[in-house]
C-alpha positions as CSV (number, residue, x, y, z in Angstrom):
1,X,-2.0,-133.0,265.6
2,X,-1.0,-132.3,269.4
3,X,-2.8,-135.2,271.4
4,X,-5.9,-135.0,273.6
5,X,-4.8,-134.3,276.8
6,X,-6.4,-134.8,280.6
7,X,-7.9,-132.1,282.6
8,X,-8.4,-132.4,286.5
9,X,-10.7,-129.3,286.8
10,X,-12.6,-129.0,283.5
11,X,-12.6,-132.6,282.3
12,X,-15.2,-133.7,283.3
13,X,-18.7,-133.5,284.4
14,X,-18.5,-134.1,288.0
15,X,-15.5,-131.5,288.0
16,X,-17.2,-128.8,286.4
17,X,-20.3,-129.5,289.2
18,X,-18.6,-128.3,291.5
19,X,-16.8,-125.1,289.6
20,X,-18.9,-121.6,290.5
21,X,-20.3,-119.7,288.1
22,X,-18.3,-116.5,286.5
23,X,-17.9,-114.2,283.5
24,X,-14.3,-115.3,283.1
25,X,-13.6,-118.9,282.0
26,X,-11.9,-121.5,283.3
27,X,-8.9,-122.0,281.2
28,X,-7.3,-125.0,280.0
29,X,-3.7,-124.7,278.2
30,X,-3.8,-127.1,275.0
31,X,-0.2,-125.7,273.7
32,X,1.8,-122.2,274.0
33,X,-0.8,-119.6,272.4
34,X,-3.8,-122.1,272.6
35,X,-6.5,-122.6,275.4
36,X,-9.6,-124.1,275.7
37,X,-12.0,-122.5,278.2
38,X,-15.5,-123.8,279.9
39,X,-17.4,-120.9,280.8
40,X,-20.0,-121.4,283.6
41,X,-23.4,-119.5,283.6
42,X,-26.7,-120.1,285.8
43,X,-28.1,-121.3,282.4
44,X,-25.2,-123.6,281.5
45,X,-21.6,-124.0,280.4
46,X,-20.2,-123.5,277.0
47,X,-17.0,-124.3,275.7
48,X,-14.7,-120.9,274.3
49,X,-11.0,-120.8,272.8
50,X,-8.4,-118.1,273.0
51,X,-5.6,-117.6,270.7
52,X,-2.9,-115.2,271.1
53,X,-1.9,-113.5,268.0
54,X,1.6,-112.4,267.8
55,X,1.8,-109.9,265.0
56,X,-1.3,-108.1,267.1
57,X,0.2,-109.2,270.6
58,X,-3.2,-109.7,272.0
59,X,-5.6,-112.8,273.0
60,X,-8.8,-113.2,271.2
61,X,-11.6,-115.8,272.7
62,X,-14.7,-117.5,270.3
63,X,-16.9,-119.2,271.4
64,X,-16.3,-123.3,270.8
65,X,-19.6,-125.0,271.4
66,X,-22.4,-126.1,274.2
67,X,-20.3,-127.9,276.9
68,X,-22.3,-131.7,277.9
69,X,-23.2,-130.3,281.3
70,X,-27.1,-131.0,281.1
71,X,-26.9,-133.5,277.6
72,X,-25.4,-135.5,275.9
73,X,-22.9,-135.0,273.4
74,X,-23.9,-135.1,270.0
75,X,-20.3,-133.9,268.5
76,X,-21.6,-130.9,266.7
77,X,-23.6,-128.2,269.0
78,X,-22.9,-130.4,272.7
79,X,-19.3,-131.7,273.2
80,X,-17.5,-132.8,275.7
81,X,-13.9,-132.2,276.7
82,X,-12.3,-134.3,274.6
83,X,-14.2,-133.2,271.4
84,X,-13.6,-129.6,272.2
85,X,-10.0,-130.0,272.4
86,X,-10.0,-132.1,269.0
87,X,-12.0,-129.1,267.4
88,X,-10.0,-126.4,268.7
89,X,-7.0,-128.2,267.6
90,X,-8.3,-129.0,263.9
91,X,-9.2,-125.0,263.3
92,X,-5.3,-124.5,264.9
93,X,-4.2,-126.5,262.3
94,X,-6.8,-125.3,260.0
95,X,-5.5,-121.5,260.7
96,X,-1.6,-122.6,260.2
97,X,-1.6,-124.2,257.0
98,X,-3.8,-121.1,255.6
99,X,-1.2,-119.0,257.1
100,X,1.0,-120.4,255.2
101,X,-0.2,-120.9,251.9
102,X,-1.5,-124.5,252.1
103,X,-5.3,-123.1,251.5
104,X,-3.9,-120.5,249.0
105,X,-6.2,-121.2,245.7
106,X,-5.8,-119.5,242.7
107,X,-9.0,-117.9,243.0
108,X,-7.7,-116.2,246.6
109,X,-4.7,-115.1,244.4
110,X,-7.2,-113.7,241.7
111,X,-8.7,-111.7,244.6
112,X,-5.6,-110.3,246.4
113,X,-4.4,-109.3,243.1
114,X,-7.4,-107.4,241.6
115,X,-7.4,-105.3,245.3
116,X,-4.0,-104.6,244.5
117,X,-5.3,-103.3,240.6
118,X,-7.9,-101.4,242.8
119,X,-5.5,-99.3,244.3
120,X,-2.1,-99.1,242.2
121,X,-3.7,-99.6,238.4
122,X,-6.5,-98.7,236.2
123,X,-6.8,-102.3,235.2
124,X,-8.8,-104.0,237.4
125,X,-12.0,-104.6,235.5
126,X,-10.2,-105.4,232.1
127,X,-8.6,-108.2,234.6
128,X,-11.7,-109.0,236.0
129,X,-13.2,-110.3,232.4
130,X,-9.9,-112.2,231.4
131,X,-9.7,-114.1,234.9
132,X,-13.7,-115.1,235.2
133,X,-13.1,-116.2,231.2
134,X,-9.9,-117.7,231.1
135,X,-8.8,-118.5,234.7
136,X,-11.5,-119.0,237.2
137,X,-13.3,-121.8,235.4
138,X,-10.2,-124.5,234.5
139,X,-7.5,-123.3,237.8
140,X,-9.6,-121.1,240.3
141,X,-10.3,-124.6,242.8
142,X,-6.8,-125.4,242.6
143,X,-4.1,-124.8,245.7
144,X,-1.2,-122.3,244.5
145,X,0.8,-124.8,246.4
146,X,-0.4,-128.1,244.6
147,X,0.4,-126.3,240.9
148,X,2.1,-128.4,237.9
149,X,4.1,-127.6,235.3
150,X,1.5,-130.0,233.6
151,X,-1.8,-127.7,235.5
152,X,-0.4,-124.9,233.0
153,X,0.2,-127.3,229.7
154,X,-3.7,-128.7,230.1
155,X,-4.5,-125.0,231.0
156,X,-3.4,-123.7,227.6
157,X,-4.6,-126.6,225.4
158,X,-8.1,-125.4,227.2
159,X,-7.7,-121.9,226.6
160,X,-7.0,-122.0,223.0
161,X,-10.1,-124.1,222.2
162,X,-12.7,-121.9,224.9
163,X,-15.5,-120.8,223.2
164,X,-17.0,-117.9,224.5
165,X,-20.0,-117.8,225.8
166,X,-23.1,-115.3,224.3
167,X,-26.0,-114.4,225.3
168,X,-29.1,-115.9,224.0
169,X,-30.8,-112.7,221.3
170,X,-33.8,-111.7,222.8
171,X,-36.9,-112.3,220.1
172,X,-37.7,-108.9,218.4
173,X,-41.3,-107.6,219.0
174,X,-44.0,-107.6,216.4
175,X,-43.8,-104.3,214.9
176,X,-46.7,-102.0,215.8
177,X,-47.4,-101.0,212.4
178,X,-46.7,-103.1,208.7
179,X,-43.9,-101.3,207.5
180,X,-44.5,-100.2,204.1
181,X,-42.0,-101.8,201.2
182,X,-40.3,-99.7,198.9
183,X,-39.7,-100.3,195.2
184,X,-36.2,-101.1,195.9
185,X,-34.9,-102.9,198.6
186,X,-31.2,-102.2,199.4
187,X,-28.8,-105.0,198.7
188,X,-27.8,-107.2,202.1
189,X,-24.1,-106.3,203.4
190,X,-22.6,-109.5,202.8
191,X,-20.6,-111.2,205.7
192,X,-16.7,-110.8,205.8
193,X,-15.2,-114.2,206.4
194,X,-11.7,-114.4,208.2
195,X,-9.4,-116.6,207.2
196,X,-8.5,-119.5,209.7
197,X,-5.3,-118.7,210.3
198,X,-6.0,-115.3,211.7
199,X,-8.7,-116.3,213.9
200,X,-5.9,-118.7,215.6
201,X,-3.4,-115.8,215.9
202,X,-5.9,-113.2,217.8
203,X,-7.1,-115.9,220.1
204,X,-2.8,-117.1,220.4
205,X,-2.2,-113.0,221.1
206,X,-5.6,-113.1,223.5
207,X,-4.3,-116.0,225.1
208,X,-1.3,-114.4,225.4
209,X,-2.3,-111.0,227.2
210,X,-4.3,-113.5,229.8
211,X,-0.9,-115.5,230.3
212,X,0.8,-112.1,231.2
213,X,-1.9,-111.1,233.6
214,X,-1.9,-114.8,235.0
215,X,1.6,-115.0,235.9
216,X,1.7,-111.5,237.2
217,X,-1.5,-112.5,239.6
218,X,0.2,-115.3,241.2
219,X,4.0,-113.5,241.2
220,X,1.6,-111.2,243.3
221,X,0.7,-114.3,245.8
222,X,4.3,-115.0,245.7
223,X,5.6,-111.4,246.6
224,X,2.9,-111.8,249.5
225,X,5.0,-114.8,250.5
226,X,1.5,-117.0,249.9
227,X,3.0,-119.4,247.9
228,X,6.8,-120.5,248.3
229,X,8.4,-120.9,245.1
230,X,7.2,-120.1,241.5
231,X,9.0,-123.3,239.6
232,X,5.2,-124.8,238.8
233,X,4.3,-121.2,236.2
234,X,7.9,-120.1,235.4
235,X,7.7,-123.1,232.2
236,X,4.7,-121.0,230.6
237,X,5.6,-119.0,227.9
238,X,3.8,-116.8,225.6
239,X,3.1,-117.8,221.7
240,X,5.9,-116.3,219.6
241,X,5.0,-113.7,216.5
242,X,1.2,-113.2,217.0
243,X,1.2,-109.7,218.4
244,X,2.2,-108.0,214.7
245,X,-1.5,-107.7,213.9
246,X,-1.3,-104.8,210.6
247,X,-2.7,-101.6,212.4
248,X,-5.1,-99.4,210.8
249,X,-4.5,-96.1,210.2
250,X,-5.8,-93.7,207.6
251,X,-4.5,-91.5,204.8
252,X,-4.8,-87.6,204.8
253,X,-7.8,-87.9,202.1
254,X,-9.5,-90.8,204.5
255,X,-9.6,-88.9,207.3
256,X,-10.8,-85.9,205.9
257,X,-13.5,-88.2,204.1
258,X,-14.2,-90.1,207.3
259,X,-14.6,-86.3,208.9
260,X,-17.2,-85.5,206.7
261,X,-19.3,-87.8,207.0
262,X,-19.2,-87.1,210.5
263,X,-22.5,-85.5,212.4
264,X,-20.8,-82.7,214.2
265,X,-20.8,-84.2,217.7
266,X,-18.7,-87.0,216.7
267,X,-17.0,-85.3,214.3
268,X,-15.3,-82.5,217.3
269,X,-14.4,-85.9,218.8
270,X,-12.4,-87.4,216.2
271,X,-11.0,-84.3,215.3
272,X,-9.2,-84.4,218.5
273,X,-8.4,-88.1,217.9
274,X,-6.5,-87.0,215.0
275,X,-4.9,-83.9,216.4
276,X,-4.0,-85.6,220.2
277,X,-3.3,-88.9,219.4
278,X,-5.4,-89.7,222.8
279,X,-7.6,-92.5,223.8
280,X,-11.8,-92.4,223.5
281,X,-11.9,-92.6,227.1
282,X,-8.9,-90.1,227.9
283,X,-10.8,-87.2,225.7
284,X,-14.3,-87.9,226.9
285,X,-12.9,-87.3,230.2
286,X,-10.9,-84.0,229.3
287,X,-12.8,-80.6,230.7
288,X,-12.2,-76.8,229.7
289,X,-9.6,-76.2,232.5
290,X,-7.4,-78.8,230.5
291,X,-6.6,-77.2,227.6
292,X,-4.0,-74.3,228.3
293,X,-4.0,-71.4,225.4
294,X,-0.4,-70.4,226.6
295,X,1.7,-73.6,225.8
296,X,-0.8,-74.6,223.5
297,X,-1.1,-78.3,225.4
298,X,-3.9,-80.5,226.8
299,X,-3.5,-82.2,229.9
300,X,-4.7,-85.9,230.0
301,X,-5.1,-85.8,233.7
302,X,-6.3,-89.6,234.3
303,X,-4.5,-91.5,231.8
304,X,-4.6,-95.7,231.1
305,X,-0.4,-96.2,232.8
306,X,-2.0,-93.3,235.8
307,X,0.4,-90.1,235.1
308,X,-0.9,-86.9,234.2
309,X,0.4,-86.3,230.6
310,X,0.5,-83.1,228.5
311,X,-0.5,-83.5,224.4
312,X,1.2,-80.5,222.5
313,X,-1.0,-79.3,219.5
314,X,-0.7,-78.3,216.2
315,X,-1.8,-74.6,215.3
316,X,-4.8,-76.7,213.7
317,X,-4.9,-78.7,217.2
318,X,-5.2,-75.0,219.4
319,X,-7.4,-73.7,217.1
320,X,-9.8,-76.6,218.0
321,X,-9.3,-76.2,221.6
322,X,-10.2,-72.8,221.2
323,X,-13.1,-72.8,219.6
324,X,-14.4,-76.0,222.4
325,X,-13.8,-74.2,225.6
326,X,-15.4,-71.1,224.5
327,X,-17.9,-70.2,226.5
328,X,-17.5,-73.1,228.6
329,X,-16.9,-73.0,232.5
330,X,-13.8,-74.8,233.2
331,X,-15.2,-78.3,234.9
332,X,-17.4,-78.0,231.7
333,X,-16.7,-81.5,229.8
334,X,-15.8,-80.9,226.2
335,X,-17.3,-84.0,224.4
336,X,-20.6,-84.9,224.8
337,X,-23.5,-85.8,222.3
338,X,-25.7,-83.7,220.6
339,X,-28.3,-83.6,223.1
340,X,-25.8,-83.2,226.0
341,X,-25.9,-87.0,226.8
342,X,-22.1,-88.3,227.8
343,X,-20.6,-90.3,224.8
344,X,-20.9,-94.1,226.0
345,X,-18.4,-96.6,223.8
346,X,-21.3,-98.6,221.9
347,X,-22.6,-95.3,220.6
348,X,-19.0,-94.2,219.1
349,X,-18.7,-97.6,218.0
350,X,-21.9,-97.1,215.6
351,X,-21.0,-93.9,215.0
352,X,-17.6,-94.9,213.6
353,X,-19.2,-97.7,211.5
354,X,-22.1,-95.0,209.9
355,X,-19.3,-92.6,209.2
356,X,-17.0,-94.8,207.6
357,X,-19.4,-96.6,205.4
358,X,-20.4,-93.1,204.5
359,X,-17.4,-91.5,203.6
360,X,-15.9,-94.5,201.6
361,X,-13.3,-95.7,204.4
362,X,-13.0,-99.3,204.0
363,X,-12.0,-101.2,206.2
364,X,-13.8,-99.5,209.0
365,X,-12.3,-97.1,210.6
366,X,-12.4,-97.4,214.7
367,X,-11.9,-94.6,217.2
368,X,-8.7,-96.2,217.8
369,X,-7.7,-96.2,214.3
370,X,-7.7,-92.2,215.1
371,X,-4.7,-92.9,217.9
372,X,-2.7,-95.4,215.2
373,X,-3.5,-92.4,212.4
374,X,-1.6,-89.8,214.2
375,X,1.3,-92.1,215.8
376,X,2.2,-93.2,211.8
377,X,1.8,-90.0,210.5
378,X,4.1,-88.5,213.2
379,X,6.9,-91.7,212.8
380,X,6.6,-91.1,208.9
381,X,7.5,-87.5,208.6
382,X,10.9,-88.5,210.6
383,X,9.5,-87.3,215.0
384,X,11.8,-89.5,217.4
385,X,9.9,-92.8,218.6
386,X,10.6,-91.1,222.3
387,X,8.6,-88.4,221.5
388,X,5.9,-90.2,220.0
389,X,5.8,-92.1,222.8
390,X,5.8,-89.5,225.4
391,X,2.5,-88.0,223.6
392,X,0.9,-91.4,223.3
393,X,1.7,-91.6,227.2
394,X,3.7,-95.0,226.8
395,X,6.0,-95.3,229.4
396,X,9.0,-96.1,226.9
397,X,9.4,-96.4,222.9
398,X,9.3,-100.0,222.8
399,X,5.2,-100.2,222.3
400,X,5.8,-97.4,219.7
401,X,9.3,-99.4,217.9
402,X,7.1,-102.6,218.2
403,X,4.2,-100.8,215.8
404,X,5.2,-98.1,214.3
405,X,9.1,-98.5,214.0
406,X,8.8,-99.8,210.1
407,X,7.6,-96.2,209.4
408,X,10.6,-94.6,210.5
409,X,13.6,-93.8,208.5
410,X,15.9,-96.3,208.2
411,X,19.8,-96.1,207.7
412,X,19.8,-99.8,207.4
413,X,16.9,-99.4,204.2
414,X,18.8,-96.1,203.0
415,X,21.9,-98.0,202.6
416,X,20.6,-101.1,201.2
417,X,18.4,-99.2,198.6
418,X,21.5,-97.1,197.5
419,X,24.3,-100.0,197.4
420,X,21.8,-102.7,195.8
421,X,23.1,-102.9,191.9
422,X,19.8,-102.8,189.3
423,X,19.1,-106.5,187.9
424,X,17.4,-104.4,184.9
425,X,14.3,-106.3,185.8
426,X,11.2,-104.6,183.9
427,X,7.8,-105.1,185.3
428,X,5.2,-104.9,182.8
429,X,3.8,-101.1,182.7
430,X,0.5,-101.9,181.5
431,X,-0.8,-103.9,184.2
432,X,-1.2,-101.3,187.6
433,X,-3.1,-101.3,191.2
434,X,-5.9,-99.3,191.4
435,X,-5.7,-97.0,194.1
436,X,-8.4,-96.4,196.7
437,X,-10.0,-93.0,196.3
């Protein structure tokens, strides 16, 4: 820090006795860019700084303190010269280092980036969760600047052993009438237990979408030349062979049980799961306008990556359309519930769960098993992974080659299965699988 320096004219009290009283202050110049002023009233004299900003090439003042014209200084609201200066020259320091990174935390990072989410993605609030779970609580205090190699190795071992937080079940009234018994009471669903080892790969492949979203906040800061150099987070990598969770997806005879079962509000909804391939949100948001009759297509107009998309559809798939939009205006929504109430993701999760258990489909079958359902079907029966993709709205195929490629045709699995010699290996014919209905 610059060192206090002398002042003839405002120094003092005795000088500043004898100054007359103005609007404009007498300035002092502590360093180029950086006065402090004494402002004279009838009332009394206060102490103001004014900085010159050079990206806005203009001089802003603020007011300092009281200046020790009528009392004593206290060092806090009264100060004299010499404690105004020091002041004035802390929050100069103060401002510089924030300028250039020195104050940076992580949670400032988190900020910046989830305004940049805002307004360029359609993340932000899924961000939002991971970050006040996973990142604010164990890094958020810390200084971009001051980050370890080691700040990331304690971050992870923390991250893999967080346990979530729930919220405490609220006690269930009395009922307001006894409930009468039947004869037979229905058998308790017993609980499905998951094995230990797949309860450590979804929280590694958890962990391992908050890692992504981690080092893209603070290459953010970086970009925004907050931070200088990205050595401390370029160590952290992601757990290896933990995203190749088995997908659901449902045979021909499943989904036409799971329609069934169906009441007919959610069942026009998963009928254009199946037939679109499109997210819960992306058809709850379609409207009559988007289907077009002439090139038999529905436009996704808001989709998760943010560019418009167009579905094509089966003759089954226009026929559907058809029958929805008739009779409908055209900023008419297409999907709603049986009462006219918007669909809202709990109730399509219960839904889902009813219809399943009542049309036989076990494991449960989840609106987005609908999505997985019509991207395996399509790879099966031979369609190009682009053109999956392109109807699924992934940017590329490598999403698509990454779930769905073991479904395609192989020339590798085509030549192995014609070139393999036979072992004449004979399984025992009485002993089969059963097959689901």
């Amino acid at each position: 820090m610059a060192r206090v320096r002398a002042s003839a004219d405002i120094g003092s009290r005795e000088a500043r006795r004898g100054l007359k009283a103005r609007r404009e202050p007498y300035f002092f110049v502590i360093e180029r860019g950086l006065s402090l002023g004494y402002r004279k009233s009838q009332e009394g004299g206060a102490w103001v700084v004014r900085r010159y900003e050079p990206k806005l090439q203009r001089h802003f003042e603020e007011r300092v303190a009281t200046a020790n014209d009528s009392r004593d200084a206290d060092g806090t609201e009264v100060l004299d010269f010499a404690q105004a200066q020091r002041k004035v020259l802390l929050a100069a320091k103060s401002d510089a280092e924030r300028g250039s990174g020195q104050h940076y935390t992580v949670n400032d990072a988190v900020v910046d980036y989830l305004g940049f989410l805002r307004s360029h993605r359609k993340s932000a609030d899924d961000a939002k969760i991971k970050f006040d779970a996973y990142i604010i609580p164990k890094l958020g205090e810390k200084r971009v600047a001051d980050l370890k190699p080691d700040d990331f190795d304690d971050w992870l071992e923390w991250a893999m052993q967080r346990q979530p937080k729930r919220k405490p079940k609220k006690p269930k009234p009395p009922p307001k009438r006894a409930r009468k018994k039947h004869a037979v009471e229905k058998p308790a669903k017993e609980a499905k237990k998951v094995e230990a080892a797949e309860l450590k790969r979804r929280r590694k492949a958890t962990v391992n979408r908050v890692i992504t979203m981690l080092k893209a906040c603070l290459n953010y800061a970086h970009a925004q030349h907050k931070v200088a150099s990205r050595d401390a987070w370029s160590r952290l990598k992601k757990f290896r062979a933990v995203d190749s969770a088995r997908l659901r997806w449902l045979s021909v005879d499943e989904s036409k049980r799971l329609l069934n079962a169906c009441p007919r509000d959610l069942r026009t909804l998963a009928q254009a799961g199946l037939l679109t391939g499109c997210r819960e949100g992306e058809l709850l948001a379609v409207r009559a306008r988007d289907f077009d009759s002439q090139s038999a297509t529905l436009l996704i107009a808001d989709s998760k990556s943010g560019k418009p998309r167009r579905v094509p559809l089966t003759k089954e798939g226009e026929a559907l359309f058809e029958s929805l939009t008739a009779g409908k205006s055209e900023g008419e929504l297409l999907f709603t519930r049986a009462d006219g109430s918007p669909w809202h993701r709990v109730a399509i999760i219960r839904a889902m769960q009813q219809a399943s258990a009542a049309g036989s489909v076990e494991p449960p079958a989840t609106f987005y098993t609908l999505r997985h359902t019509y991207a395996s079907h399509l790879v099966q029966e031979g369609t190009p992974l682009l053109y999956v993709a392109s109807a699924l709205g992934h940017r590329d195929a490598r999403m698509v080659e990454k779930h769905y490629g073991h479904f395609s045709p192989s020339h590798v699995a085509e030549t192995i299965r014609a070139n393999l010699p036979s072992f004449g290996i004979k399984p025992d014919k009485t002993v089969r699988k059963l097959r689901p209905r």
